[in-house]
C-alpha positions as CSV (number, residue, x, y, z in Angstrom):
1,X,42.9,-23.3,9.0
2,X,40.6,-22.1,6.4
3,X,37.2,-20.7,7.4
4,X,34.4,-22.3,6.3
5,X,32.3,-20.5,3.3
6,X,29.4,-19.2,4.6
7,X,26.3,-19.0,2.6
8,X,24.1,-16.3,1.5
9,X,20.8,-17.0,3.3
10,X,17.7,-18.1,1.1
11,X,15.2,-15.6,0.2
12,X,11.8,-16.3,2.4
13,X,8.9,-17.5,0.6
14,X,6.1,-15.6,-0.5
15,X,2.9,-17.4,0.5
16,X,1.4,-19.2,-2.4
17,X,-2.1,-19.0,-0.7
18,X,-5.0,-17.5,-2.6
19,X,-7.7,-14.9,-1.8
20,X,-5.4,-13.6,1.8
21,X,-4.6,-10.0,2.5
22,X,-0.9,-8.5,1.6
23,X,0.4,-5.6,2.9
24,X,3.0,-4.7,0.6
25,X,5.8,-1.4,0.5
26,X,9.0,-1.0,-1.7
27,X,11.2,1.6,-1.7
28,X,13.1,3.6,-5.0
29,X,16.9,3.3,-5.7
30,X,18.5,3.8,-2.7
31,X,16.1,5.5,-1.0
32,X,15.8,8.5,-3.2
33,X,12.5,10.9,-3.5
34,X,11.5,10.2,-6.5
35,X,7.6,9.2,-6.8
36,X,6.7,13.3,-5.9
37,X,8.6,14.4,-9.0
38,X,7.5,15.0,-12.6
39,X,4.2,13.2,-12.1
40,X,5.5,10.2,-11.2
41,X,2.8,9.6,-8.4
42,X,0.1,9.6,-11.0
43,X,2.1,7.7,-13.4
44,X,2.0,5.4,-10.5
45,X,-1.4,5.6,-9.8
46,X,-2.1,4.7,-13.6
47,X,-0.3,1.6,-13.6
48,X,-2.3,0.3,-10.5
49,X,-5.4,1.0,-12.8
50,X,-3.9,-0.7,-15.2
51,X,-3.0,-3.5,-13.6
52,X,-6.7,-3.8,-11.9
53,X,-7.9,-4.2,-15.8
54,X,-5.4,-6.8,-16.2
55,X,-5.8,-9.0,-12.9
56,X,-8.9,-9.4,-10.6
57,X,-7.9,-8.3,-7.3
58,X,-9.1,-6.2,-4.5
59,X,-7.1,-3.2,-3.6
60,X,-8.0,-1.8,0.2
61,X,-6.0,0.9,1.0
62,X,-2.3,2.4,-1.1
63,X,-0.4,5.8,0.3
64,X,2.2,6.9,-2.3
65,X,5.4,8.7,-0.6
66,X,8.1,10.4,-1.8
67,X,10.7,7.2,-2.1
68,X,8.3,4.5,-1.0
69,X,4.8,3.0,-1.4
70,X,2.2,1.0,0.5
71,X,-0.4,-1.0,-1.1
72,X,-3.3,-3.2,0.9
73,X,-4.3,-5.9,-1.6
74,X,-6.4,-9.2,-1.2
75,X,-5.7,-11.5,-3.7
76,X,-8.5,-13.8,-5.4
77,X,-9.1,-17.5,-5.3
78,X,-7.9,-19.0,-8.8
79,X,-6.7,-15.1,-9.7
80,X,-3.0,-14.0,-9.7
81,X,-0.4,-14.2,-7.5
82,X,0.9,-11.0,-5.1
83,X,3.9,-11.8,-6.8
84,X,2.7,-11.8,-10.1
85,X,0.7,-8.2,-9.4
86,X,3.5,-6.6,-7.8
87,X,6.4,-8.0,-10.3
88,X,4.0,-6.5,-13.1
89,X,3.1,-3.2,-11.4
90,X,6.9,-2.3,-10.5
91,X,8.0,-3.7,-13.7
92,X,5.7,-2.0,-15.9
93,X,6.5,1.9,-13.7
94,X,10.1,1.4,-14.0
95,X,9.4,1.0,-18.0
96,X,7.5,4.1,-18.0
97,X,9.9,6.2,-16.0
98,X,12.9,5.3,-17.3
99,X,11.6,5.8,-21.2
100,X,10.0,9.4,-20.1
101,X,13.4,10.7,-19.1
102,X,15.8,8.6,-21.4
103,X,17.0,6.8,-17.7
104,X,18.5,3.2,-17.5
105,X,18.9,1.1,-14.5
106,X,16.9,-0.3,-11.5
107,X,13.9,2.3,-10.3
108,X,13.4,-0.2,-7.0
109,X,15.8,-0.5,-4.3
110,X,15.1,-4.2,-3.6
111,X,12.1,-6.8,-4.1
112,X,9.0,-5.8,-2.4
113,X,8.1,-6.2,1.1
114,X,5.1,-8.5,2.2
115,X,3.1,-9.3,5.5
116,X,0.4,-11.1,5.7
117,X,-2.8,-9.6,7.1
118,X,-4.3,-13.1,7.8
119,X,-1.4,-14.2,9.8
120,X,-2.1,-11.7,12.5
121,X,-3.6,-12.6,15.9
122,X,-6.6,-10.0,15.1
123,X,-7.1,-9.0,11.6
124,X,-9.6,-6.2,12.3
125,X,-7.6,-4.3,14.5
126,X,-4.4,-4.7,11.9
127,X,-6.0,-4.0,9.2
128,X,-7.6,-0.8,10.6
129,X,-4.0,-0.1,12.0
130,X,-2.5,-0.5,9.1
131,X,-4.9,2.0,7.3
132,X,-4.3,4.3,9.7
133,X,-0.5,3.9,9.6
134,X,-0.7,4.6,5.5
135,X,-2.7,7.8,5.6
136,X,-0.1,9.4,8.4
137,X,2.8,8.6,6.8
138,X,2.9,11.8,5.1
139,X,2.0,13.7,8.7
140,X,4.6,12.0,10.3
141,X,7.4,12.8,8.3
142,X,5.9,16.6,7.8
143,X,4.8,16.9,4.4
144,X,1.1,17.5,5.2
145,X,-0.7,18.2,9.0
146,X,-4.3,16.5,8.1
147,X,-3.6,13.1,6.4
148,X,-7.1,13.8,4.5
149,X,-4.9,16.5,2.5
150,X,-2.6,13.8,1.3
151,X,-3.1,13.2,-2.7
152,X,-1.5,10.4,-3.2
153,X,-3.6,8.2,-1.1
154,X,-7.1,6.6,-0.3
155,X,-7.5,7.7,3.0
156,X,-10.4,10.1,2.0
157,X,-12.3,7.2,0.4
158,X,-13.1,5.7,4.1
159,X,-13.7,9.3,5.4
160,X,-15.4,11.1,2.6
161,X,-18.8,9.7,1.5
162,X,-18.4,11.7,-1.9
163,X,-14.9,11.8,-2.7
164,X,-14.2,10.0,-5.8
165,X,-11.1,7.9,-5.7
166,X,-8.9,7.6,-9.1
167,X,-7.9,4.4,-8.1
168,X,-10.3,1.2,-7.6
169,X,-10.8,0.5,-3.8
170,X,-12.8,-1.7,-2.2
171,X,-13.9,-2.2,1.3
172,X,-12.2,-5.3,2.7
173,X,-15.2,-7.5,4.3
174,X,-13.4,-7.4,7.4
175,X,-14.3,-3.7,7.7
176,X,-17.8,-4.8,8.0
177,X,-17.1,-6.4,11.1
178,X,-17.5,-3.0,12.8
179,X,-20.9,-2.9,12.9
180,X,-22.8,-0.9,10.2
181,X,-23.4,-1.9,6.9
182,X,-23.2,2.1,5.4
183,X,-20.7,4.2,4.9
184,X,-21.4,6.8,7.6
185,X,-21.4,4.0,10.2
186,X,-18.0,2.8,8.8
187,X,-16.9,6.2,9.1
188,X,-17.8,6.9,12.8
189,X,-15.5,3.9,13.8
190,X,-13.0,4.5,11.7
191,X,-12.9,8.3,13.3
192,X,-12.8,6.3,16.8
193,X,-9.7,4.4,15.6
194,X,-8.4,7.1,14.0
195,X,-8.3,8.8,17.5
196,X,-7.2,6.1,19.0
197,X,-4.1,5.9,16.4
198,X,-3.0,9.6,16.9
199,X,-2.8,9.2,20.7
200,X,-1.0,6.1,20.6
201,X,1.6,7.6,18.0
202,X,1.3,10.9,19.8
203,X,0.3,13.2,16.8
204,X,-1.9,16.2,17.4
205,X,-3.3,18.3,14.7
């Protein structure tokens, strides 16, 4: 008796809602490390400043790895699609890369990954979580000790009231939830969290 064909299962839908929060991470070709090499971090970093001249959207938070990357972004009512910001950020790197060192082929490993900020039971905490989680990437797999010495990142812009980030990044309004409308008092709870992050993950400087 024959067996019955099974099916590839459908993709999952990316959410067509407007003006929600996306955290979003895709990895390079089968996982190697190739966003530290040759500049390819700030190419990187270029084509997200590109692509914030070419769409209206509001990026929160991004940590550039070695073979991955992480990007906080809220879309806009009426504006473009995550799909349509990532499919032209990724497309538009891969271009680059490949034409600077004569390369063919996929850059990405796979479509990019997407959760929903919204969709969580308490978007503060999440959010700040997932901040957190960004900036110690690089600590936890031992590249840097202090995730404030990462480059490739926008930690420093919620922790450094005159560092001047490369990249466009805007507070998220639900940052303002914490209590202070200026920077320093942003900063004080974010140090708390921050604290509170390392303990739960068990990092120590």
């Amino acid at each position: 008796m024959n067996k019955p064909e099974v099916l590839p299962m459908p993709r999952p839908q990316r959410s067509k809602i407007q003006g929600i929060t996306h955290h979003v991470y895709s990895r390079c070709i089968e996982k190697k490390a190739l966003l530290l090499n040759h500049g390819a971090a700030s190419m990187l970093e270029q084509v997200i400043i590109d692509t914030q001249e070419k769409y209206n959207f509001d990026l929160t938070a991004y940590q550039i790895m070695d073979n991955h990357f992480h990007f906080i972004i809220k879309t806009k009512k009426g504006e473009a699609s995550i799909s349509r910001i990532m499919q032209y950020i990724k497309a538009r790197f891969a271009e680059r890369y490949n034409s600077l060192h004569n390369r063919t082929g996929p850059f990405w490993n796979e479509r990019f990954k997407d959760q929903v900020i919204e969709f969580s039971d308490n978007q503060l905490m999440y959010l700040i979580w997932l901040i957190c989680y960004l900036a110690y990437n690089p600590v936890v797999k031992g590249l840097v000790k202090d995730p404030r010495d990462w480059r490739w990142g926008s930690f420093n812009f919620y922790m450094d009231a005159g560092y001047e980030s490369r990249v466009k990044v805007v507070v998220h309004e639900y940052l303002f939830i914490l209590g202070g409308d200026t920077f320093e008092e942003r900063r004080k709870q974010m140090l708390y969290y921050e604290d509170m992050y390392r303990k739960r993950r068990g990092i120590l400087f």
